[in-house]
NUVEXSE-738884 format. One record per residue (C-alpha): x, y, z; residue in one letter. Coordinates in steps of 0.05 Angstrom, whole numbers, padded with zeros to 5 digits, always signed. Each point is the difference from the previous one (the first is absolute). Layout:
<pts>
XYZA/...
</pts>
This chain:
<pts>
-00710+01379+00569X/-00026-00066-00007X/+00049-00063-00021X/-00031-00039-00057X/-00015-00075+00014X/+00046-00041-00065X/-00029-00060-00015X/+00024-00072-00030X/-00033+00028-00065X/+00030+00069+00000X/+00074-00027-00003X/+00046+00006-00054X/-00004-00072-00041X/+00068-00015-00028X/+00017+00026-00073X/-00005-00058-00043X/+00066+00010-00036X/+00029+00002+00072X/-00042-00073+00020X/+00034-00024-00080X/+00066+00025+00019X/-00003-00025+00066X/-00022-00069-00024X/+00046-00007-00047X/+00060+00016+00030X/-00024-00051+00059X/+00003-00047-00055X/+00067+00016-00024X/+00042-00005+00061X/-00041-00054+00040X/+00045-00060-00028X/+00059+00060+00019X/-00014+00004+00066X/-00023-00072+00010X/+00082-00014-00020X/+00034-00046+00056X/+00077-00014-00003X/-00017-00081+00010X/-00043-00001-00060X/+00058+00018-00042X/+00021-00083-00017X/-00071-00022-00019X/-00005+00065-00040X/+00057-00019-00047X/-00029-00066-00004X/-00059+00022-00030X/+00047+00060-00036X/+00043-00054-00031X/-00061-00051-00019X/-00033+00070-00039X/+00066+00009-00038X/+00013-00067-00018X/-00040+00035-00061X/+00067+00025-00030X/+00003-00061-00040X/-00077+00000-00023X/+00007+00038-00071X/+00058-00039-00016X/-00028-00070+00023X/-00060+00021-00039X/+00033+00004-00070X/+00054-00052+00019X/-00068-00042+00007X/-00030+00010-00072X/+00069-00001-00034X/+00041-00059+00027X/-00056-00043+00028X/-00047-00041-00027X/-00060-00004+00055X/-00070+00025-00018X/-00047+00049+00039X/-00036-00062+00020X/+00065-00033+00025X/+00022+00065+00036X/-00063-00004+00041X/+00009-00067+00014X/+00067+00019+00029X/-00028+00053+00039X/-00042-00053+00039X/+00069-00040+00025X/+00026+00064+00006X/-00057+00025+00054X/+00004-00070+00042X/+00061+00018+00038X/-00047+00060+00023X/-00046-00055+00020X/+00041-00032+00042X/+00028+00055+00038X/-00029-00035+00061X/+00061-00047-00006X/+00056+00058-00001X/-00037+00030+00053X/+00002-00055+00050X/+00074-00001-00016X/+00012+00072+00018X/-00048-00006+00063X/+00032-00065+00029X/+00068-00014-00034X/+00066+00038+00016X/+00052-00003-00048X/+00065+00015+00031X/-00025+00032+00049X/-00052+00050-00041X/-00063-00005-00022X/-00014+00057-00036X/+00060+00024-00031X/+00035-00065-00023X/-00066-00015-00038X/+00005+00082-00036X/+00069-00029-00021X/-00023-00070-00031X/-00054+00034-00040X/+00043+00046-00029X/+00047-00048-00021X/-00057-00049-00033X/-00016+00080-00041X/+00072+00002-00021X/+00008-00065-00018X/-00075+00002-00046X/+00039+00067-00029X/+00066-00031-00017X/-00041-00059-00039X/-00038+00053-00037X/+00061+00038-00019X/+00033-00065-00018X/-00056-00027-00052X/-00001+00075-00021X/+00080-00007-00024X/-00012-00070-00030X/+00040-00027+00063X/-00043-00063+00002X/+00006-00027-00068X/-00023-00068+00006X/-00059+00023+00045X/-00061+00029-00030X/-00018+00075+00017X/-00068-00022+00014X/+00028-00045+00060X/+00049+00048+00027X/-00063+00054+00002X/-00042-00049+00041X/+00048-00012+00050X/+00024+00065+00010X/-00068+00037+00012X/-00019-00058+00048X/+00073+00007+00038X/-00021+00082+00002X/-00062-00013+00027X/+00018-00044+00057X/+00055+00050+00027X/-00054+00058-00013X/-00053-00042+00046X/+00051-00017+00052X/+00029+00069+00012X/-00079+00027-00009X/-00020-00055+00062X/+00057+00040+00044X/-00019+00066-00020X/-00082-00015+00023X/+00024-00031+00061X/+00041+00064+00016X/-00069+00036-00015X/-00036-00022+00061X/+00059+00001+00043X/+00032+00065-00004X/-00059+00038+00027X/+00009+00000+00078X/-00055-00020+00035X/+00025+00036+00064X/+00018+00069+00022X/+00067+00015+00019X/-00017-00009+00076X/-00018-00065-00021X/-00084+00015+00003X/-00041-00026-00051X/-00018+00049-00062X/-00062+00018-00013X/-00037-00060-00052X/-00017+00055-00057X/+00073+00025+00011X/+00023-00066-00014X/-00056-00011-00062X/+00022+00071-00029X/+00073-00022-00004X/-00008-00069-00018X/-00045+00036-00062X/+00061+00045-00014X/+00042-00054-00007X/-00035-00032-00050X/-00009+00071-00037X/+00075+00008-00002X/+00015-00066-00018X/-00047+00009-00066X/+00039+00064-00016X/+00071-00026+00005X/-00030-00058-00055X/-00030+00050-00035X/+00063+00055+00006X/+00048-00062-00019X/-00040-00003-00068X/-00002+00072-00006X/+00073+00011+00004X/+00020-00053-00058X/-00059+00010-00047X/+00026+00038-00043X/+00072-00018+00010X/-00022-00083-00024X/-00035+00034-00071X/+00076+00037-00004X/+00047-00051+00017X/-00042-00053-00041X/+00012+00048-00067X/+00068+00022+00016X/+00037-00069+00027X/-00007-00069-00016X/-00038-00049+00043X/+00042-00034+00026X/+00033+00070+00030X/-00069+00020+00026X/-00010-00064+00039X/+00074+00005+00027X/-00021+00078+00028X/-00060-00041+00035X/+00048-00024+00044X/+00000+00064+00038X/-00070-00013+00022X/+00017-00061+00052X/+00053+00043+00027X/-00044+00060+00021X/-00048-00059+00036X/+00062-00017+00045X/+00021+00062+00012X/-00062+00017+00035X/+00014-00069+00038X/+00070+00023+00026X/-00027+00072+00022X/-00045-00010+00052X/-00007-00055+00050X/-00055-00038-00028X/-00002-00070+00046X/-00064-00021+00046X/+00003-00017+00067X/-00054-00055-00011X/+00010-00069-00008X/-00036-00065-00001X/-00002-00072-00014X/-00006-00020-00075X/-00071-00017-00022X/+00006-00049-00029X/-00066-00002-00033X/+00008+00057-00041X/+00068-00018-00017X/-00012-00059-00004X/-00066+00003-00045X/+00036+00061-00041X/+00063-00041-00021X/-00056-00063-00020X/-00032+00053-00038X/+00063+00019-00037X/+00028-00068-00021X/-00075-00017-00025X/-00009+00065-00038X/+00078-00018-00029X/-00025-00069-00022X/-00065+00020-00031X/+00042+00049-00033X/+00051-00048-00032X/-00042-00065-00008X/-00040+00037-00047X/-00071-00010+00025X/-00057+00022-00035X/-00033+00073+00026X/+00061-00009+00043X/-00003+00079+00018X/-00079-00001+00022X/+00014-00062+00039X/+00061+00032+00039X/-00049+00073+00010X/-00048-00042+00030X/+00037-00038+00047X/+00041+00070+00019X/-00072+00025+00015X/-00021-00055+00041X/+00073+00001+00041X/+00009+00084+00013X/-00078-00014+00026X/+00014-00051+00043X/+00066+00029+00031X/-00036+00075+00008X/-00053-00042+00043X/+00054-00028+00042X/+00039+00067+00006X/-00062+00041+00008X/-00032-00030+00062X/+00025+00050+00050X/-00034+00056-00039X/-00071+00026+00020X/-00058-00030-00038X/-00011+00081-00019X/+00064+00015-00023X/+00001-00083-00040X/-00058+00021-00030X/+00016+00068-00030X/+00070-00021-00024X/-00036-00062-00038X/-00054+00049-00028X/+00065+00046-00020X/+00044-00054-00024X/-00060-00019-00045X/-00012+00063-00024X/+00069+00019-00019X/+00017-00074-00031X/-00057+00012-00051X/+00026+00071-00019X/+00070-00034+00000X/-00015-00063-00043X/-00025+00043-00068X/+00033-00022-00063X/+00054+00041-00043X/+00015+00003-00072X/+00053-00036+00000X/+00070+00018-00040X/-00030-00002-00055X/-00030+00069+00004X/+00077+00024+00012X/+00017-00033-00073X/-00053+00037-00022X/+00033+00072+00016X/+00063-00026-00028X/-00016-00026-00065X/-00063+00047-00017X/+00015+00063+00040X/+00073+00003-00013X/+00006+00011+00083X/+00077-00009+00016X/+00042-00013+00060X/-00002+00075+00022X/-00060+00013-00011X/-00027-00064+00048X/+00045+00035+00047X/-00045+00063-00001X/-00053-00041+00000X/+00020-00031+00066X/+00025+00060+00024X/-00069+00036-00001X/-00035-00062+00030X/+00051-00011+00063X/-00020+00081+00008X/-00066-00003+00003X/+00002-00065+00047X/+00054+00035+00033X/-00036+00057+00017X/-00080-00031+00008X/+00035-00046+00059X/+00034+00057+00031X/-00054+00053-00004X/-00055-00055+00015X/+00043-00030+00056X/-00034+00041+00056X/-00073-00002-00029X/-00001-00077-00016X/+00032-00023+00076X/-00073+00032+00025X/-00038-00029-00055X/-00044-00071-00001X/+00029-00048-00056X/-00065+00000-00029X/+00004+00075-00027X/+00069-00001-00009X/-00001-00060-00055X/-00064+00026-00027X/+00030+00063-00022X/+00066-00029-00026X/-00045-00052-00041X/-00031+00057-00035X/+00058+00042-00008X/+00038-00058-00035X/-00058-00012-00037X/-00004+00069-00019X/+00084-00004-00019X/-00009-00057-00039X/-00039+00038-00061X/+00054+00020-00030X/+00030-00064-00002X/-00063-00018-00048X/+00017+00061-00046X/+00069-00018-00012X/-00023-00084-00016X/-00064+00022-00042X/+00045+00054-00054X/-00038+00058+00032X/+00062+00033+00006X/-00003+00012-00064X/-00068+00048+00003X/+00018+00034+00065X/+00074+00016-00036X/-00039+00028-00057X/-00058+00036+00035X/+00035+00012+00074X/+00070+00000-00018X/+00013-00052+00048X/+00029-00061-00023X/+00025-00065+00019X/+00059+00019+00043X/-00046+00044+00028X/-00047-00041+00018X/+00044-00035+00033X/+00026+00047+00045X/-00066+00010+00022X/-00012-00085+00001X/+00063+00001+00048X/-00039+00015+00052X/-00037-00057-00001X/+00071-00041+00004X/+00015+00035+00070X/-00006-00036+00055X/-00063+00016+00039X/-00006-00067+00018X/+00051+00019+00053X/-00049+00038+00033X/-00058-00050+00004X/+00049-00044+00042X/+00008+00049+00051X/-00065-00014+00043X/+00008-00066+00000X/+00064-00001+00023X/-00009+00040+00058X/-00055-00040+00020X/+00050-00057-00003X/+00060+00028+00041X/-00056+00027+00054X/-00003-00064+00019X/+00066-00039-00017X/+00017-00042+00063X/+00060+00004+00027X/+00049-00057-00025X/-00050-00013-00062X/+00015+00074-00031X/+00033-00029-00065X/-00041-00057-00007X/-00069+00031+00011X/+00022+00057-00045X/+00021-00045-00052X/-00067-00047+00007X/-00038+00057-00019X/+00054+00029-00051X/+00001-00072-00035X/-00078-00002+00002X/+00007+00069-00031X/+00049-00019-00062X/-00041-00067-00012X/-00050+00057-00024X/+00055+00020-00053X/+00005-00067-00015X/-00062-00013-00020X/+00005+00058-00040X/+00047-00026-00048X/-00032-00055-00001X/-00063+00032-00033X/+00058+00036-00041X/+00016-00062-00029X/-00071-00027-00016X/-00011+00064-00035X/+00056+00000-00031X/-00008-00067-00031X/-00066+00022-00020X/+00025+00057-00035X/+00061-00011-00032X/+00052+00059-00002X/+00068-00014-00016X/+00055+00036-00035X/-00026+00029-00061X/-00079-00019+00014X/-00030+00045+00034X/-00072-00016-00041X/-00029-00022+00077X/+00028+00046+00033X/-00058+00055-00001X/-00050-00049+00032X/+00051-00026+00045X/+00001+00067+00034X/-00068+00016+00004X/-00010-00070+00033X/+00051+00022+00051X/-00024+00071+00005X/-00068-00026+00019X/+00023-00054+00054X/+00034+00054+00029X/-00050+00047+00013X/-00061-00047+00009X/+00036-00058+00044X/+00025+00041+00056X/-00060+00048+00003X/-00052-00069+00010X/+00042-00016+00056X/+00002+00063+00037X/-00084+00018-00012X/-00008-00077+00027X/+00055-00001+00051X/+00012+00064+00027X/-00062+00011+00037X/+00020-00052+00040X/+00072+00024+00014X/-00035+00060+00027X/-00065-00035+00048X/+00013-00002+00071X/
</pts>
C-alpha cells in the first residue's frame, strides 16, 4: 500500500464564510483586546469631548429662536471658534514644561473642565433671561469660545497621554520590538476615535429628547455632567509623566505673541481680519513643526508632510452652513426628537465604521484610506440633494420614501468618518513624538490639522455670503448645496491622484 504524496494544491482552502467570520470578528474585538487600564483618563477625555453633544439639538433651536446671527455670521464664528485649535502648540508647551502644583497633567484636566462649566453656566444663564442688560448674541460668543478653550486644553493632555502610555520596554526592562510599539501606538489612536465617537453615540438621541421635553436653559445645566466624567477619568488612574524640561521659550513664547495678535486683529476690527490671522497661523504652526521636527528622519519628515497635506485638503472642504438646519425646521417640519434620531443614527454608523475599520485602517496607507472615505461621503451626501431640491416629494409618491426618510438615510452622511481619516496620521505622529516634546509635537500637528477646519468655514462663509440663506429664504439654498457637494467630492480626490503617488515612492 502506497502513501499518497498531498500537495500545497491538494489542501483544504478555508471556507469563505469561515475567512468572513473570522475577519469580522477580528475586527470586532481588536479595539477589545487592545484595552489597557492607563488609557482609561484620556479615554474619558475624548468620551466627555463626544458628549458635550447633549446640548447640540437644544443650542440648535435656542440659535434660530432667541438669536439674531445669520448662517453667514455663524460661520464666521466658527473660524474664532477653530483658532484655539490652532494654537494648541501654546497649551501644549504648558503641559510639557509647566507644573502646576506639582502636576502637569491632571491639574490642567481640572482647569479645562472648569472653563466647560463655566461656558455652560453662561449658556444656561442667557437661556433664563439672567443677563438682561447683555445681549444673547454676546453671551453666545463668549460662551462657545470659553467651551472651546477648556475642550482644547483637556484634548492637549489627553494626546500627550497617547504617546506616553504605550511602554516602550518589556517588563525586564528590554526594549520592545519597533512594530510592537507602532501597533499599539495605532491602537491608541483607534480607541481614542471610538471613545469621541461612543461619547456622541451615547447622548444623540438623549440631546433631540431633552431639547423637546425641557427648556434650554435645563438642558445646558444637565451639560454640566459632561466636565465631571473628564475628571473623573483624571482622579482614577495615575496619569503624571516622569519627563521634564526647561520651558521653550520660543514656542511659548511665539504662541502667546500669536494669541494677543490674533486678539487684537480680532477687536480692532481690521479688514479680512480672519484671512489675515489663517495666514499668519499657517506661516507660525510651519515654522514651529520645522523647529520641532528636526530630530525626525528625512524619510519619516517627508511622509508625514506628504500625509499632513493630504489629509488637510480632505479636512479643509466647505459645509452648508446652518442654514441647511433652518431649512428642516421651517420646510420639513423636523423637530427636536426627531434631530435626536437623526443624530442618533449618524453617531452609529460612525460609531461602528471606526470600530469595525479600526484594525483594517492601522495597516492601511493614508492614501487609500481617505480615498475611500472621500467617495463614500460623496456617495452619503445624495440624499442631502433630494431633501434641498423637493425630490422628496416624487420618491414619497413613487417609492414611499419621504423626507424623514430620506433623512435617516442622509444621517449617515452626518456620522463622523472623519474620525477615521485622522487615524493614520496620528500614528505616524506619536511614532515619532520625542520624549519631553510629546504634547507639543502632538499638538503642532493637531493645530496644523484644525487650521484645515478653519479654512473650511472660512469657504463656509464666502459661500454663504454668495448664497444667501437665512431664516425663511431658503431660495439659494439648492445651489448652495450642490456647490458644496461638488467641492467635496472633487477637492479631496485632486489631491490624493496628485499627491498620493508620492506618499507611496520610495
Amino acid at each position: 500500500m502506497t502513501q499518497e504524496t498531498v500537495t500545497p494544491a491538494d489542501k483544504a482552502e478555508p471556507a469563505p464564510k469561515s475567512y468572513v467570520r473570522a475577519q469580522f470578528e477580528a475586527a470586532l474585538l481588536t479595539p477589545i483586546r487592545a484595552m489597557r487600564w492607563q488609557y482609561l483618563p484620556l479615554l474619558m477625555i475624548y468620551f466627555a469631548y463626544g458628549a458635550l453633544g447633549i446640548t447640540a439639538v437644544a443650542q440648535d433651536f435656542w440659535v434660530k429662536s432667541a438669536l439674531t446671527l445669520t448662517p453667514a455670521d455663524l460661520a464666521s464664528l466658527a473660524v474664532w471658534l477653530g483658532l484655539p485649535w490652532a494654537v494648541k502648540m501654546v497649551f501644549g508647551e504648558l503641559v510639557d514644561a509647566v507644573p502646576l502644583l506639582g502636576s502637569q497633567r491632571r491639574i490642567y484636566v481640572f482647569i479645562g473642565a472648569g472653563l466647560i462649566g463655566l461656558g455652560l453656566l453662561l449658556l444656561a444663564g442667557a437661556a433664563a433671561g439672567t443677563f438682561p442688560t447683555i445681549h444673547p448674541n454676546t453671551i453666545y460668543v463668549a460662551s462657545q469660545l470659553i467651551i472651546v478653550t477648556g475642550v482644547v486644553l483637556q484634548d492637549v493632555v489627553a494626546d500627550a497621554m497617547s504617546t506616553e502610555v504605550v511602554s516602550r520596554v518589556e517588563a525586564d526592562g528590554t526594549p520592545r520590538p519597533e512594530q510592537d510599539i507602532t501597533r499599539d501606538l495605532g491602537m491608541v489612536q483607534v480607541l481614542g476615535r471610538l471613545a469621541l465617537s461612543l461619547g456622541i453615540f451615547a447622548v444623540a438621541g438623549l440631546s433631540g429628547f431633552l431639547a423637546q421635553h425641557l427648556g434650554y436653559a435645563t438642558v445646558f445645566l444637565i451639560g454640566l455632567v459632561i466636565p465631571v466624567i473628564s475628571t473623573t477619568g483624571a482622579l482614577l488612574v495615575r496619569l503624571e509623566t516622569s519627563e521634564t524640561r526647561d520651558i521653550d521659550w520660543r514656542i511659548l513664547g511665539g504662541g502667546l505673541a500669536f494669541g494677543v495678535t490674533v486678539t487684537a486683529i480680532a477687536f480692532v476690527g481690521v479688514p479680512a481680519a480672519q484671512e489675515i490671522v489663517f495666514l499668519i497661523s499657517i506661516a507660525i504652526i510651519v515654522a514651529m513643526l520645522k523647529r520641532v521636527i528636526t530630530h525626525v528622519p528625512a524619510e519619516a519628515r517627508r511622509h508625514i508632510a506628504i500625509a499632513a497635506i493630504i489629509i488637510f485638503v480632505f479636512r479643509a472642504t466647505p459645509s452648508v452652513g446652518q442654514g441647511y438646519t433652518w431649512f428642516t425646521i421651517d420646510v420639513l417640519g423636523f423637530d427636536q426628537a426627531f434631530f435626536g434620531v437623526l443624530q442618533q443614527i449618524g453617531a452609529a454608523i460612525g460609531l461602528a465604521a471606526a470600530w469595525l475599520l479600526a484594525d483594517a485602517v492601522t495597516r492601511q496607507p493614508v492614501v487609500r484610506v481617505l480615498l475611500w472615505l472621500t467617495i463614500i461621503g460623496g456617495l452619503l451626501a445624495i440624499p442631502n440633494l433630494i431633501l434641498v431640491t423637493g425630490a422628496y416629494e416624487w420618491t414619497e409618491r413613487v417609492l414611499g420614501m419621504g423626507a424623514r426618510s430620506i433623512a435617516l438615510i442622509d444621517a449617515a452622511a452626518q456620522s463622523p468618518l472623519a474620525q477615521v481619516s485622522m487615524i493614520p496620521l496620528l500614528t505616524l505622529v506619536a511614532v515619532n513624538a520625542p520624549p519631553g516634546h510629546r504634547a507639543t509635537w502632538f499638538a503642532l500637528m493637531a493645530s496644523l490639522m484644525n487650521l484645515a477646519l478653519v479654512a473650511g468655514s472660512l469657504q463656509t462663509k464666502y459661500l454663504n455670503l454668495i448664497f444667501q440663506v437665512d431664516r425663511g429664504q431658503y431660495g439659494e439654498l439648492t445651489a448652495l448645496v450642490a456647490v458644496v457637494f461638488g467641492l467635496g467630492l472633487v477637492v479631496p480626490l485632486l489631491a490624493i491622484l496628485i499627491l498620493g503617488p508620492r506618499l507611496t515612492r520610495r
